[in-house]
N, C-alpha and C positions, 0 to 999 in steps of 0.2 A: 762262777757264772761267766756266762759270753763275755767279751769286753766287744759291744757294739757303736764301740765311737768309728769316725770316718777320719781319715787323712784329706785334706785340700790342698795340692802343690799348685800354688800363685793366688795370690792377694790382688788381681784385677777384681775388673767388674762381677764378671763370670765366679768367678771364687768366692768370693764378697757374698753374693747371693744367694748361692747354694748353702754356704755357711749359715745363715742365718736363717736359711728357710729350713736347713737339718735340727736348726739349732731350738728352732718354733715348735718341729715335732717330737723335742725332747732326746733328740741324738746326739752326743757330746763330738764337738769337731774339733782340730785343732789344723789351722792354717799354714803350711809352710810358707815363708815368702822369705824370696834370697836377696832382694834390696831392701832398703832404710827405711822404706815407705810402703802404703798401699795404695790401688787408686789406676795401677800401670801409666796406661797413656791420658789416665783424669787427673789434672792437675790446674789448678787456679790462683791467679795472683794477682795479688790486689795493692794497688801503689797509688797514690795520690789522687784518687780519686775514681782513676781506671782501674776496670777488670780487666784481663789477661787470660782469655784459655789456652792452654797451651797443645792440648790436643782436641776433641771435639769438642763442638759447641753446644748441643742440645740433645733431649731423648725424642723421638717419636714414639707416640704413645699408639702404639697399632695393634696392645696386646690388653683386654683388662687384667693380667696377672701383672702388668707395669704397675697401674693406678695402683693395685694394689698391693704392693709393696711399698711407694711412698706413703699409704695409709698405714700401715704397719708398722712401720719406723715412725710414723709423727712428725712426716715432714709436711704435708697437706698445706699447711698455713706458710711454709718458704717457699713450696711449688711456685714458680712464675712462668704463665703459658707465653708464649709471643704476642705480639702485640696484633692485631687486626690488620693495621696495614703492612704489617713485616709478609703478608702473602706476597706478594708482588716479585715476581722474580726477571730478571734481567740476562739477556745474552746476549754477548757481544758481536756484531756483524758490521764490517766496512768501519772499523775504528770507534764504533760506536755500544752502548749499550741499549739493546731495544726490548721493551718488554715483552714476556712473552705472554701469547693470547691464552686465554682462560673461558675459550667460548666458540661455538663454529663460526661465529660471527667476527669475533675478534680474526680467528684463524684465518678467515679469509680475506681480510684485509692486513693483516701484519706485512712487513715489509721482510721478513726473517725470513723469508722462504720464497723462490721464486714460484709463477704461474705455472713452470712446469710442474715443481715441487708439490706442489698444492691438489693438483689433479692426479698424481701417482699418487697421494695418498686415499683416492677414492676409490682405487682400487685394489686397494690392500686386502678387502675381503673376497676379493675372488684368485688372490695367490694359492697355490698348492703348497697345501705345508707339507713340512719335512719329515722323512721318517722317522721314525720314536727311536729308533737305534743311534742314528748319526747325532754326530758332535759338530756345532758349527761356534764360528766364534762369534763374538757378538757383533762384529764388523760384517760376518757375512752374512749372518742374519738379517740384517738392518736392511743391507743394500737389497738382499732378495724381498723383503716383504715392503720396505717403504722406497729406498732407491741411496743413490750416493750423496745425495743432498740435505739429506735428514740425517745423515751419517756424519756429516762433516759439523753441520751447525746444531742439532739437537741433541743427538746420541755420543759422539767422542767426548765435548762438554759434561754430558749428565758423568760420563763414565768418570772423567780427569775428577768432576766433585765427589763421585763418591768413595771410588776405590784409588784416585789418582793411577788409575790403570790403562793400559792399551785395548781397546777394543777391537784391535785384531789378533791378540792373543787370548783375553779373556774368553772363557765356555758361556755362552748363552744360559747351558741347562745348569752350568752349577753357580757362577756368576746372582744368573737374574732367574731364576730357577719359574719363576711364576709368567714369567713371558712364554717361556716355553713352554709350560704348561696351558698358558691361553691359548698357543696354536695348536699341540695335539688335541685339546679338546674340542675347542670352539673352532678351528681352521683359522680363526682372524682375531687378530690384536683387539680391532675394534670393539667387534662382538662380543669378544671374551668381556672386556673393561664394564659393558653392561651388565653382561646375565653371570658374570662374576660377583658383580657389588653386592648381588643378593644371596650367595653362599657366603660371603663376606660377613655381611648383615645377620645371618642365622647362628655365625659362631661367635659373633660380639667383636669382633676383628673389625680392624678400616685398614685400608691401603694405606702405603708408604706417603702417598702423595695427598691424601687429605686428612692423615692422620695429625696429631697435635701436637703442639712441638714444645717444649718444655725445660725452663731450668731450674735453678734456685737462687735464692737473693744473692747469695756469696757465689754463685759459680754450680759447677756440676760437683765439686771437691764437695762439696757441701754432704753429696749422698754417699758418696765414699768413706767421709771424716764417722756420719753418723754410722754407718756398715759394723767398722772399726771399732767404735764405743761400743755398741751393741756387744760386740763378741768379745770384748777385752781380751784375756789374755786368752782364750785363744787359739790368737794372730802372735805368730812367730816370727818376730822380723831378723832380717839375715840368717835367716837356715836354711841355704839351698842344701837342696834334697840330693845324694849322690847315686842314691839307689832306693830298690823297691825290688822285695823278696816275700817269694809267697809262702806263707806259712800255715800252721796248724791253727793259728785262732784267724788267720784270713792273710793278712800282709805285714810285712817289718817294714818300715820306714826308717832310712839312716839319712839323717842329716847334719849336716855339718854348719858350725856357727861357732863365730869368735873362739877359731883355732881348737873349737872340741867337737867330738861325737856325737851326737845322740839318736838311740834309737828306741825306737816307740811302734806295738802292736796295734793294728788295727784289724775294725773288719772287713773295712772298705777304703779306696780310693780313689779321689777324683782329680785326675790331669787339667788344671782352668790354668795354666800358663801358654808360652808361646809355641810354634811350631819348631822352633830351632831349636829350644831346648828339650822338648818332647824327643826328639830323635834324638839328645843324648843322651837321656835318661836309662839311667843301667836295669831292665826289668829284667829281673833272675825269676822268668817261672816255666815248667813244661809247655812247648809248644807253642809260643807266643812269637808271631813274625818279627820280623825285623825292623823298627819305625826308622831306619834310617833315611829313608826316600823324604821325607818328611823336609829332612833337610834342604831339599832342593824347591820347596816352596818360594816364590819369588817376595821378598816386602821390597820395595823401591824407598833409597829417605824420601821425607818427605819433613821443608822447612815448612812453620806455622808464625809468621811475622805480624805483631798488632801492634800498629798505629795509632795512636793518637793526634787529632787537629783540631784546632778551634775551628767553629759550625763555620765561621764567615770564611772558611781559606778554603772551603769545598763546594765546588757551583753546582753539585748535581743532590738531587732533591734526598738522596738515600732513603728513598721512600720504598721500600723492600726489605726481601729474604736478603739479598746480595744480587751477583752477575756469576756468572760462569762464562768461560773462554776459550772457547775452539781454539783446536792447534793451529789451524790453518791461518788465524789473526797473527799469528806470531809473536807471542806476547811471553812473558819472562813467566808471568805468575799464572796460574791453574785456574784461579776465580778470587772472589775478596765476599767476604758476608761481609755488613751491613748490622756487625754486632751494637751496635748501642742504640738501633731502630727496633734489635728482634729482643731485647728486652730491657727495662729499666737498669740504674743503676752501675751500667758498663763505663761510662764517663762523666766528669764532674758537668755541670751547668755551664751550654755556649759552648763544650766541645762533644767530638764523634770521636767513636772510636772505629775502626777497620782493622779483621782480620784477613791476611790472604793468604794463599800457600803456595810452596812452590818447588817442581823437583817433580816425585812420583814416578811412573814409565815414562813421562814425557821427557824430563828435561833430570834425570838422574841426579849428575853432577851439580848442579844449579844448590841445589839441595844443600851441601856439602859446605857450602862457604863460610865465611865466615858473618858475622851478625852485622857488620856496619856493611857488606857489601851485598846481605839479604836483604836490609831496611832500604840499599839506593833501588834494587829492582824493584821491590815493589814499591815504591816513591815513583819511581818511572812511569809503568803502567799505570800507575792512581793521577799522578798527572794528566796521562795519555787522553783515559776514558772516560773520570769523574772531574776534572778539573781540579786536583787539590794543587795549593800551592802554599809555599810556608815552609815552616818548618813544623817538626812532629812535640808535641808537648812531652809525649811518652813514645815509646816503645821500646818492644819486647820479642827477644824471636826464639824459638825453641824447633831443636832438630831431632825428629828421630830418625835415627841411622837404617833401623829395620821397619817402617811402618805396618804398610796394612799388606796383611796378606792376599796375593792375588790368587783368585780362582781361575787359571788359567786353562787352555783347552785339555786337556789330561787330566784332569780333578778330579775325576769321578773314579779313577786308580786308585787316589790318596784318601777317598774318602771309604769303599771300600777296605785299604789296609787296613783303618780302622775300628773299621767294625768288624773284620776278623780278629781284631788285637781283645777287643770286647767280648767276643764270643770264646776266644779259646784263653779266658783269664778272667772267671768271675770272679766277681767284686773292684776290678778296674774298669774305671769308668772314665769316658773324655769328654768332655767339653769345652768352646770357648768359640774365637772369630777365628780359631785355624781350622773350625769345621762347622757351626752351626749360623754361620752368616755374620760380616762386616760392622753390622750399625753397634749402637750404644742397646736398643730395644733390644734387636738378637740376643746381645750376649747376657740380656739381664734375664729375657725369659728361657734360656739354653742355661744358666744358672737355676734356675725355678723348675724346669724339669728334669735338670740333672737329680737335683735334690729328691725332685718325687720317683724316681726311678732307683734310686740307691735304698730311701726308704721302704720301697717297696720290696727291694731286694733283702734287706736286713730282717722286715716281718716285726718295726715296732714301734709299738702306739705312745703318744707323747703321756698315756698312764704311765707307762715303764719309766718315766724320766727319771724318778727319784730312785730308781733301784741300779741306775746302769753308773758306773762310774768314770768318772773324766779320765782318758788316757796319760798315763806321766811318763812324759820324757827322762831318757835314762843317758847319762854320760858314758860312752864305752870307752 
């Protein structure tokens, strides 16, 4: 009989998922993963009382195939949404943090934007949008449809929180992909943001911006840890994968782990690891382009520093999401969230806890330092904007060397190579943030449809489960 198990090379999010959602429809998977752990960039630490995330902080819940995975697993009852008032969001202007307006009324009275600023935005809907061909960056987009003012204090901030990226490099279309889409359709941002909500509304989707934002008691580790139980063995920890050969029952997988071989038939595979290792990956099959461009994808580090203070040594209310911070303030750190207002249990009673980051395209090197002299930067600017003073009860700082990959103006190449990699190599399959978008949501439902796309490819029903047998790794 067929051996219709899958191969999954990387134990992130993305991998995590599709595992378990293959695993649902009765298709036996076995996980490579070439570190010690799973989880990648989800990791939580919990020390005397403080939580610690060390890469993101939260899911947005913008997909019901989210919800419905933490229903699956049984986490429902650890789910912890944000707190009510953790909406509050803050940017920094004139050394200060000012909220930002959540209303035409707030808007035209905030102080974050000048009187000119405020009347170029009323006329965003009468801009000529751009051809459907052209690639602009998100920098020039901004300035053409709202002006340079919105660009400096709204848009490079939004851009340093999400992607820690430049917004004169990043591509508008593959970046923020649904802005751009608002203007070929709708001509205007504005417009779009209305008669959009209601397409929205018909597929059970919400936006990024008022979708729901969500952790667990322990941390985000928490939906990782349970991923892992779920699939037991498996998750293959330390076997990086050295190759992928196409075969007669579909693909050989050779991986290597604790100085031995092993290689194992499948009938499919799915790529949920990073971009840089993707273009090393040795694919032995007819026809298949070359991923090595792949390689020249940008991740900028990016430090992740959490503080702890006792509530009485911080004068500012922390009554929010966090603050974000324009380049133009000149400030060390990218933004700081506001983690022990967005949800319980982040620090012991009478203290706060703050994360901030720092490095990204902005400030690269910054990134790179070492841990007592990431804790004085961001001390500096917490002083600066929130008034903390004191000293820190905890902290914690964690670097990733390659973070998030940027979608920069030329993406739409890399993204391309890949689907030709897909098309002239059935039964490999890609997914992850090096191609189906940035967030923690992205990669969980780019996991959930990777899965239904593989299944759909193999042609089998979770009846067949008891007849297909689990793949065994063989020592060469």
């Amino acid at each position: 009989m067929r051996n219709n198990s899958v191969a999954i090379i990387g134990a992130g999010i993305t991998g995590l998922t599709a595992a378990f959602r293959l695993q649902q429809r009765g298709i036996p998977v076995i996980v490579y993963e070439a570190g010690p752990r799973v989880g990648g960039v989800i990791q939580s630490v919990r020390q005397g009382g403080f939580l610690a995330e060390c890469g993101p902080n939260s899911i947005l819940e913008t997909s019901p195939k989210i919800a419905s995975l933490v229903a699956d697993l049984g986490l429902e009852q650890r789910r912890l949404y944000s707190e009510p008032r953790a909406e509050k969001r803050y940017l920094v202007r004139g050394g200060k943090p000012v909220e930002m307006p959540g209303s035409l009324g707030g808007f035209l009275k905030t102080p974050l934007f000048s009187a000119g600023a405020k009347l170029r935005l009323f006329r965003e809907p009468f801009v000529r949008r751009a051809a459907g061909e052209a690639e602009e960056s998100v920098a020039e987009f901004v300035v053409r449809r709202l002006g340079q003012e919105f660009l400096d204090y709204a848009i490079d901030p939004l851009v340093a929180g999400v992607y820690a990226g430049d917004p004169a490099r990043l591509s508008v279309k593959e970046a923020f992909p649904k802005l751009h889409a608002l203007e070929q359709r709708y001509g205007s941002l504005i417009l779009g943001q209305t008669l959009g909500a209601r397409e929205r509304k018909r597929r059970a989707e919400v936006s990024k911006q008022s979708a729901k934002k969500f952790s667990f008691d322990e941390g985000l580790q928490t939906l990782v840890d349970t991923l892992h139980q779920k699939l037991g063995n498996a998750v293959q920890l330390r076997s990086p994968v050295a190759s992928i050969r196409s075969s007669p029952a579909g693909w050989r997988v050779i991986a290597g782990g604790e100085g031995a071989r092993k290689v194992a038939e499948h009938s499919a595979v799915l790529f949920a690891g990073t971009a840089g290792k993707l273009a090393q990956l040795n694919i032995l099959a007819d026809g298949v382009p070359s991923l090595a461009p792949l390689a020249q994808i940008h991740h900028p580090p990016v430090a992740s520093v959490v503080l702890g203070f006792r509530r009485e040594d911080v004068a500012h209310p922390l009554d929010g999401f966090g603050m974000l911070i324009p380049r133009v303030e000149k400030c060390h750190t990218l933004g700081t969230l506001f983690s022990s207002t967005l949800f319980p249990g982040r620090a012991p009673a009478g203290h706060v806890t703050l994360t901030s980051y720092i490095g990204g395209a902005r400030n690269p090197d910054l990134a790179l330092k070492d841990p007592g002299t990431l804790a004085e930067l961001a001390r500096q600017d917490l002083r600066k904007l929130l008034g903390v003073s004191g000293e820190p009860a905890f902290q914690h700082s964690f670097v990733y060397r390659e973070a998030i990959p940027q979608y920069n103006v030329g993406f739409g190449r890399t993204r391309e190579l890949m689907a030709r990699v897909e098309a002239t190599a059935p039964g490999l399959f890609l997914a992850g943030h090096y191609r189906n978008g940035i967030s923690l949501g992205d990669s969980l439902v780019a996991g959930h449809d990777a899965a239904t796309r593989i299944a759909a490819s193999l042609g089998v029903s979770s009846e067949l489960a008891r007849h297909i047998e689990t793949p065994t790794l063989v020592e060469a």
